[in-house]
C-alpha positions as CSV (number, residue, x, y, z in Angstrom):
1,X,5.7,22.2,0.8
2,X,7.5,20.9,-2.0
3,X,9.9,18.7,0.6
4,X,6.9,17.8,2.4
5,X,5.4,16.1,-0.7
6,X,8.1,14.2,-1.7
7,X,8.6,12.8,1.9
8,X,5.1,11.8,2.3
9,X,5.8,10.4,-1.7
10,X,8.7,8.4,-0.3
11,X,6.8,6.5,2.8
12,X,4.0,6.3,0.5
13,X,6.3,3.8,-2.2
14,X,8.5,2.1,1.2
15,X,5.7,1.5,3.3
16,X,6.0,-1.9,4.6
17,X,3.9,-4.6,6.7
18,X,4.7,-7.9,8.1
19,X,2.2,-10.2,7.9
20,X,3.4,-12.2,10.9
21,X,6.0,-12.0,13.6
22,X,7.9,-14.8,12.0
23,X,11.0,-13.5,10.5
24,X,11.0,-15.7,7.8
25,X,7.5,-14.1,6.5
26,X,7.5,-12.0,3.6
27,X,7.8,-8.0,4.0
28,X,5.1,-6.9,1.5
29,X,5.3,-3.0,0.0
30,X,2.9,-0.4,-1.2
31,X,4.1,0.2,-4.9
32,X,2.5,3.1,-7.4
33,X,1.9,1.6,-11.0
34,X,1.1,4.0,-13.8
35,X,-0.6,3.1,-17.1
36,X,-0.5,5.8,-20.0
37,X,-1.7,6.6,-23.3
38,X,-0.7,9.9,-25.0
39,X,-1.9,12.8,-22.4
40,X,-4.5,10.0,-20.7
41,X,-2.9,8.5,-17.3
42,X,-3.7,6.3,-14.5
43,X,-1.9,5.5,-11.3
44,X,-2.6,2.6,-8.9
45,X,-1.0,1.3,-6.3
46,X,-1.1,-2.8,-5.0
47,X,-2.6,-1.8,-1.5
48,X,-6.4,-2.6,-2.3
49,X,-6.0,-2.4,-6.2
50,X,-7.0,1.2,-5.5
51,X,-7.2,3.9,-8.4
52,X,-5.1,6.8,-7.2
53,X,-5.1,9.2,-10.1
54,X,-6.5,9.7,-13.8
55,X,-5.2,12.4,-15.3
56,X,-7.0,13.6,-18.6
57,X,-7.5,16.9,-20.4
58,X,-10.8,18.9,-20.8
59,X,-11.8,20.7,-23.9
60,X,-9.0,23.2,-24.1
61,X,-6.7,20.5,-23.8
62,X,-5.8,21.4,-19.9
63,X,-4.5,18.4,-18.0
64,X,-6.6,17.8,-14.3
65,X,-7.0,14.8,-12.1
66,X,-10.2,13.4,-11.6
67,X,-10.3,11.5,-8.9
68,X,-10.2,11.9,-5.0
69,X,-7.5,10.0,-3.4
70,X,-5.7,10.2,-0.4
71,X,-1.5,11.6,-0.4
72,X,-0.1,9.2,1.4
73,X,-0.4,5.3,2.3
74,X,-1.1,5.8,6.3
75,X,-4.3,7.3,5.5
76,X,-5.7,4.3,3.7
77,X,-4.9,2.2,6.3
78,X,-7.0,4.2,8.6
79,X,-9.0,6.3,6.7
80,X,-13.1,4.9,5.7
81,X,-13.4,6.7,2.6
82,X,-12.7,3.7,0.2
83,X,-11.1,6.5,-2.3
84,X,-10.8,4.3,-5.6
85,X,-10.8,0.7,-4.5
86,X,-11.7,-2.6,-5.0
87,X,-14.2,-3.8,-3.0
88,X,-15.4,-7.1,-1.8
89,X,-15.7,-9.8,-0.8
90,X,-19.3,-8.5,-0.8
91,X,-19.5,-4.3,-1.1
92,X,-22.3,-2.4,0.3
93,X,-24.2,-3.2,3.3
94,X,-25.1,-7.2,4.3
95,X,-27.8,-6.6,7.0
96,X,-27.3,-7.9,11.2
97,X,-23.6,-9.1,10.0
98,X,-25.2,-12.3,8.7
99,X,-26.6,-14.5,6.2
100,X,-28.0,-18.2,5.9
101,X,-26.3,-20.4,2.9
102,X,-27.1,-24.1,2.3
103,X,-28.2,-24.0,5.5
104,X,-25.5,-22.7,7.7
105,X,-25.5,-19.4,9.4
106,X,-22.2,-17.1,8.5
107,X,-21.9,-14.3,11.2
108,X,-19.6,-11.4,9.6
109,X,-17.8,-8.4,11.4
110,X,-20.2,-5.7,11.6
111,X,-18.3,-2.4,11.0
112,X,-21.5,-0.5,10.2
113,X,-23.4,-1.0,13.3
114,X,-25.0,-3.7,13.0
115,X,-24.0,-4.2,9.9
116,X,-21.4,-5.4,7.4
117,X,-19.8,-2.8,4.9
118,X,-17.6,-3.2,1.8
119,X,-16.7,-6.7,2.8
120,X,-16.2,-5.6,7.0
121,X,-13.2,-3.6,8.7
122,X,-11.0,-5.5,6.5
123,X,-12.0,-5.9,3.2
124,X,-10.5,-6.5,-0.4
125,X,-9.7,-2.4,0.4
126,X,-7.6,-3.2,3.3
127,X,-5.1,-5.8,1.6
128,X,-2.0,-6.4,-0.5
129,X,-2.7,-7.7,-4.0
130,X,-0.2,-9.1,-5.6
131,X,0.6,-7.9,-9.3
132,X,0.4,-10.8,-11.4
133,X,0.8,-8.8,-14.6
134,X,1.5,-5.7,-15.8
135,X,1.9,-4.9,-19.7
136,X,2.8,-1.5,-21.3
137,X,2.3,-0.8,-25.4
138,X,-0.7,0.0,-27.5
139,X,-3.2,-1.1,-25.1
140,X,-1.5,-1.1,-21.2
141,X,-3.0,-3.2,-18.3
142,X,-2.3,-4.3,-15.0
143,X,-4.2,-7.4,-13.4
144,X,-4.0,-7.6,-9.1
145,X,-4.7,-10.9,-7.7
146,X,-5.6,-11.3,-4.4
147,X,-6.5,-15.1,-2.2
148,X,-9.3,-14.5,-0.1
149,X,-9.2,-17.5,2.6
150,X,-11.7,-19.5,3.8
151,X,-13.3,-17.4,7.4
152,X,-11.9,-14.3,5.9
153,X,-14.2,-11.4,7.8
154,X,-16.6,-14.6,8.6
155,X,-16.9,-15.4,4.7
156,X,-16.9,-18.9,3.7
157,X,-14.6,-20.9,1.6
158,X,-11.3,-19.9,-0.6
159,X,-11.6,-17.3,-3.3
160,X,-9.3,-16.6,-6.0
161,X,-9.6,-12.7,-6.9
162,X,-8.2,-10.8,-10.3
163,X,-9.1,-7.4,-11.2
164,X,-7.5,-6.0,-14.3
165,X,-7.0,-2.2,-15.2
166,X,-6.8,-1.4,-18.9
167,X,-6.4,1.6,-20.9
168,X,-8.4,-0.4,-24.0
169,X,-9.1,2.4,-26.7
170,X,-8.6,6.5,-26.5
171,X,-9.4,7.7,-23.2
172,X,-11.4,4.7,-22.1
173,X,-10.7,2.7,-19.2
174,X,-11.7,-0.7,-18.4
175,X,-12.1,-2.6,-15.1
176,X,-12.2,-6.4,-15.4
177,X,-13.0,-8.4,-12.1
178,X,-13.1,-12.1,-11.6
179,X,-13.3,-14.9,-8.5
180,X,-13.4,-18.1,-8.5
181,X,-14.4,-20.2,-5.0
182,X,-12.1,-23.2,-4.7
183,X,-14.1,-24.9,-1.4
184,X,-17.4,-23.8,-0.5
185,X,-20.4,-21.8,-2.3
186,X,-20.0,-18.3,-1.0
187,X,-21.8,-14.7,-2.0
188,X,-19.5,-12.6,-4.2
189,X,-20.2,-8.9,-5.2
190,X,-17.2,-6.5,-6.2
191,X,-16.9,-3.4,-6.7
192,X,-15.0,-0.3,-7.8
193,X,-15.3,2.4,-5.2
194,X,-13.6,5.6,-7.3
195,X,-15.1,8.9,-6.8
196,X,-15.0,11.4,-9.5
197,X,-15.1,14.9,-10.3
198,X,-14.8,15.3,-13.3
199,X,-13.3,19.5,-12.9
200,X,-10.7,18.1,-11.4
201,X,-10.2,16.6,-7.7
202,X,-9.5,20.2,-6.0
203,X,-12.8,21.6,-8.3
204,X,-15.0,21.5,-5.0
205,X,-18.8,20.2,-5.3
206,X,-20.1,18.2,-8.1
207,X,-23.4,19.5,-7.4
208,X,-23.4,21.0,-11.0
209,X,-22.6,18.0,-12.7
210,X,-25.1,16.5,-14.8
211,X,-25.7,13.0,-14.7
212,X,-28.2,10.3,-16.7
213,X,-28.7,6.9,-15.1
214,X,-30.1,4.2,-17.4
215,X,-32.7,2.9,-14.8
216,X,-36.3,2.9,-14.1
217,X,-36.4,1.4,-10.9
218,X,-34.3,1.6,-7.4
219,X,-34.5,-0.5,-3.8
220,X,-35.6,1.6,-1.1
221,X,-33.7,1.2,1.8
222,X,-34.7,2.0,5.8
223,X,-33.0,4.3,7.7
224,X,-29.8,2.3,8.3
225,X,-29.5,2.2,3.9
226,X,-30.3,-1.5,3.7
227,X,-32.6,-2.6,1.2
228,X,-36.3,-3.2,3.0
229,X,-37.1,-5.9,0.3
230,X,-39.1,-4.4,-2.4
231,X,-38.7,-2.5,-6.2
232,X,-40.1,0.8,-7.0
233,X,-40.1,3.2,-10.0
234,X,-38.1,6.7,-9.5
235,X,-40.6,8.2,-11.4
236,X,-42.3,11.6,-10.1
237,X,-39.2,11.2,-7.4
238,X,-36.1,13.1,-6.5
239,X,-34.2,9.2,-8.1
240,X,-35.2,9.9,-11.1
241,X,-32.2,10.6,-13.9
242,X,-33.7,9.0,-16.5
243,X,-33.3,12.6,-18.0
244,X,-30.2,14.4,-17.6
245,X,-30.3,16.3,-14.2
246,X,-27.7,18.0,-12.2
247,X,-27.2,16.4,-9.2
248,X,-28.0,19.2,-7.6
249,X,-31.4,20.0,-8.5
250,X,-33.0,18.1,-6.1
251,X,-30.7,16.7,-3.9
252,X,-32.3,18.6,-0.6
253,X,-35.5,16.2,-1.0
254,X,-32.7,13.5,-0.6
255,X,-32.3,13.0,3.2
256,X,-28.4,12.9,3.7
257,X,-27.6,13.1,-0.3
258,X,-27.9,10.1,-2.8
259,X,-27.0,6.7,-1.3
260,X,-29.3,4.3,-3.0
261,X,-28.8,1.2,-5.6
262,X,-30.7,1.5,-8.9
263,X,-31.6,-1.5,-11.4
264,X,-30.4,-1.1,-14.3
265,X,-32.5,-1.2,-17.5
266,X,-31.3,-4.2,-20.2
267,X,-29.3,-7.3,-19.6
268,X,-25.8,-8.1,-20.6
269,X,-23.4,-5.4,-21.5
270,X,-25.3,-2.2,-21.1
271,X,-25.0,1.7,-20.9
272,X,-25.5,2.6,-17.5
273,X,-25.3,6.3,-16.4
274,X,-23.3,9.4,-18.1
275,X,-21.4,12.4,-16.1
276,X,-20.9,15.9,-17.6
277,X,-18.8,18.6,-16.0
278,X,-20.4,21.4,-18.6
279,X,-17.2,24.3,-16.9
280,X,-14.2,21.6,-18.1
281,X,-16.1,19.5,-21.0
282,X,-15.2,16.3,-19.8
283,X,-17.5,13.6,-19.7
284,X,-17.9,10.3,-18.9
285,X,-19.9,7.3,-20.6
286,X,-20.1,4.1,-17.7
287,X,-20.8,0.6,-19.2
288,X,-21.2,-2.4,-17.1
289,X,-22.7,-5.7,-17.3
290,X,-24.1,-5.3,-13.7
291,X,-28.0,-5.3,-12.8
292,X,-27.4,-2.5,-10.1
293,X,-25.2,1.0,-9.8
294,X,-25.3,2.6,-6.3
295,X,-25.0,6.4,-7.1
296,X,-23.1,7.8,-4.1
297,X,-22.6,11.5,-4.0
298,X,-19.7,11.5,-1.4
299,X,-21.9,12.7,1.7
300,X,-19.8,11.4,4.9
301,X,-16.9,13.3,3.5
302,X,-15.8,15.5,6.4
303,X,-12.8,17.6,6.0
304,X,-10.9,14.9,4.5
305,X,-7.4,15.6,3.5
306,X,-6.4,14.6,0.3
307,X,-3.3,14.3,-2.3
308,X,-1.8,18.1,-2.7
309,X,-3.3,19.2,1.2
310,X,-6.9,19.1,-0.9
311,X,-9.8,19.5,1.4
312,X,-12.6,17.2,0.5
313,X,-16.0,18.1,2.2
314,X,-19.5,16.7,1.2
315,X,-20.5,16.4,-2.2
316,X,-16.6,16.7,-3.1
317,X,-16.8,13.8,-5.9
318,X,-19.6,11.1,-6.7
319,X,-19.8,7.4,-7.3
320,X,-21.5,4.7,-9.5
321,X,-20.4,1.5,-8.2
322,X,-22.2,-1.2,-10.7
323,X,-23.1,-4.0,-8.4
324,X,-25.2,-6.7,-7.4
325,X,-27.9,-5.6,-5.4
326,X,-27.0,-4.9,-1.7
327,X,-28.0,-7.3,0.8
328,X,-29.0,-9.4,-1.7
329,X,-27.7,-12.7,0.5
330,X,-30.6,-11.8,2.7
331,X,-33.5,-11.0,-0.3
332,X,-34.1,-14.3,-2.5
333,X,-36.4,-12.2,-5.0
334,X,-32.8,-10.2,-5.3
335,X,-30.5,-11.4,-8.4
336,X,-28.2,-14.3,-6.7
337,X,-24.5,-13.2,-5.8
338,X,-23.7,-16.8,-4.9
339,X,-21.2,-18.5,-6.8
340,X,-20.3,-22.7,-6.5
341,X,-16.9,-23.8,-7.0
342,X,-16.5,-24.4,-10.5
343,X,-18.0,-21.3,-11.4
344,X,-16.7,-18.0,-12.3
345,X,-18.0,-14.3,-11.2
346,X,-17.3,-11.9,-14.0
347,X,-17.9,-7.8,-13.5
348,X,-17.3,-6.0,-16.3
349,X,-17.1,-1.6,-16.4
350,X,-15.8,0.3,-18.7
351,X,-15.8,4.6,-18.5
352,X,-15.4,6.2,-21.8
353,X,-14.3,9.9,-21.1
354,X,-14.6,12.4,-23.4
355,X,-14.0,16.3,-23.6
C-alpha cells in the first residue's frame, strides 16, 4: 500500500501535458505547494489552483484533514467532482449554454445538458495556473495566475485571473480572487469549490454537522437547478439555517439534498454561514464579500475514490461556494456579474477554523 502511495505521489508531482504538438511548446507540470503555520497546513497544487489538503487539529489537539480531494492528478483530469478548485470563468449553471451581452448572443459548451457548469467541460478547474508568487514567513501565501483568452468555452474577450491562498492570522485562511477583462465586457463569477468535513475527510457523512447561514432569502430553482427568476424567504422551510441546524434534520424534505444559492444578509464584508463538527470541536467561521453562498451537501458523490483509497459516497463533505447569483447573465433583477475592461472583479472569503 505504502509503494502504491508513493507511486501514485510520484506521477501526481511529474505529470506532464503539452499544450501543442509543436516541440518548441512548453511542457507544463502538476506541482504540490504547501503553506504552514505551526500544526495548521495547506497543500495546493497549480492544476486548477485546487485546495488538496488542510490539515488542522480538533480539541484534543489531534491532527485530521478536512478536505476531500482526489490521490492522484489523472483523476482530476477526468473526474466531475471539482474537489477544492477554482472555478470560473462563470461557476454554477448558465441556463441553454447562452447569454445575450451588448447585444450579441454568446453560445457556451453545455456540459450540463443543456446547460453550462463551472465555466463548461473545461473550466478554470481544468487548467494550469501559473504561480506568480509564493511567500513563506509569518503570514505565507501563494497567488495562481491564469490568462483566460478571448472564445475560451464560448466566453468573450481576454481575462487576466489571480487567486491568492493565505494563511493570514491563527488558523484562518484567506482566498483572494481577481480578473481583469483586457478586450471585451464579459460575465465573471468565481468561485472556490472545496468540500469540507470538518471530522476529517475519511469521517463519512456530515449529516451531523451543524451549520448557520446568514440569509433570509434563496432562488428557487426548476428541476434542472437553474434559478426560475424570483426571491423567496426560507422561512417555515427545509432552507432555513438562520438558526443552527444539523444538516441533517431535514434534509429528506430536500429532493436530492441541498443544492440551492442563498442571498446573503448585509453588504460588504460579511459573516456568512458557520460549520460545527460537535464529535472533533472543529469549526469553521466563513466570511465573504459575496451576495450569494450555494450550500452544496456533496449529493452526486458516488463511490468516489479519494486520497488514502477513501471512499466518498453522498453527503461525504459539504460546500459554501460565495458567489454571484447563478445564471445571473440571463436574470437582470439578479446582481450584475459583468465586468468592462478597466474594471476589476474582487471575491473575497476568508474561513476562520477553530477547535
Amino acid at each position: 500500500m505504502a509503494a502504491a502511495r508513493a507511486l501514485l505521489f510520484v506521477l501526481f508531482i511529474s505529470f506532464t501535458l503539452i499544450c501543442s504538438s509543436s516541440s518548441a511548446t512548453p511542457r507544463k507540470t502538476a506541482r504540490i505547494y504547501e503553506l504552514r503555520k505551526g500544526d495548521f497546513s495547506i497543500k495546493l497544487t497549480n492544476w486548477g489552483a485546487t485546495i488538496l489538503s488542510v490539515i488542522l487539529p480538533d480539541s484534543k489537539g489531534n491532527l485530521a484533514d478536512v478536505a476531500l480531494a482526489y490521490e492522484g492528478i489523472g483523476s482530476y483530469i477526468n473526474g466531475t467532482t471539482n474537489f477544492g478548485a477554482l472555478i470560473g470563468r462563470v461557476a454554477n449553471r448558465i441556463a441553454g449554454s447562452r447569454f445575450v451581452l451588448n447585444g450579441t448572443a454568446h453560445r457556451l459548451y453545455p456540459n450540463d445538458g443543456k446547460n453550462s457548469l463551472h465555466g463548461g467541460h473545461r473550466g478554470f478547474s481544468r487548467v494550469f495556473w501559473t504561480v506568480e508568487e509564493k511567500v513563506d514567513g509569518e503570514f505565507p501565501y501563494i497567488t495562481f495566475y491564469y490568462n483566460s483568452f478571448d472564445g475560451e468555452q464560448g466566453f468573450p474577450g481576454d481575462l487576466n485571473v489571480f487567486v491568492t491562498y493565505k494563511i493570514s492570522g491563527p488558523y484562518e485562511l484567506s482566498v483572494i480572487m481577481k480578473a481583469s477583462p483586457r478586450t471585451k465586457a464579459t460575465p465573471v463569477n468565481l468561485a472556490q469549490h472545496n468540500y469540507w468535513n470538518l471530522g476529517g475527510h475519511n469521517s463519512g457523512s456530515i449529516l451531523s454537522n451543524k451549520v448557520q447561514i446568514f440569509a433570509s432569502l434563496i432562488t428557487p430553482v426548476d428541476e434542472n437547478l437553474i434559478p426560475v427568476g424570483s426571491i423567496s424567504s426560507v422561512t417555515e422551510t427545509p432552507y432555513d439555517f438562520l438558526k443552527p441546524q444539523t444538516v441533517g434534520s431535514r434534509i429528506d424534505e430536500v429532493e436530492g439534498g441541498y443544492d440551492i444559492n442563498y442571498v446573503v444578509n448585509g453588504n460588504g464584508m460579511k459573516k456568512v454561514a458557520i460549520v460545527k463538527d460537535e464529535r472533533s470541536g472543529r469549526q469553521f467561521e466563513l466570511w465573504s464579500n459575496q451576495p450569494g453562498v450555494q450550500f452544496y451537501t456533496g449529493n452526486f458523490l458516488d463511490h468516489v475514490e479519494g486520497k488514502g483509497g477513501v471512499i466518498y459516497e453522498k453527503y461525504a463533505g459539504l460546500c459554501l461556494e460565495t458567489q454571484g447569483f447563478p445564471d445571473s447573465v440571463n436574470h437582470l433583477q439578479f446582481p450584475s456579474q459583468i465586468v468592462n475592461p478597466g474594471e476589476v472583479y474582487k471575491h473575497d472569503m476568508v474561513f476562520k477554523f477553530s477547535f
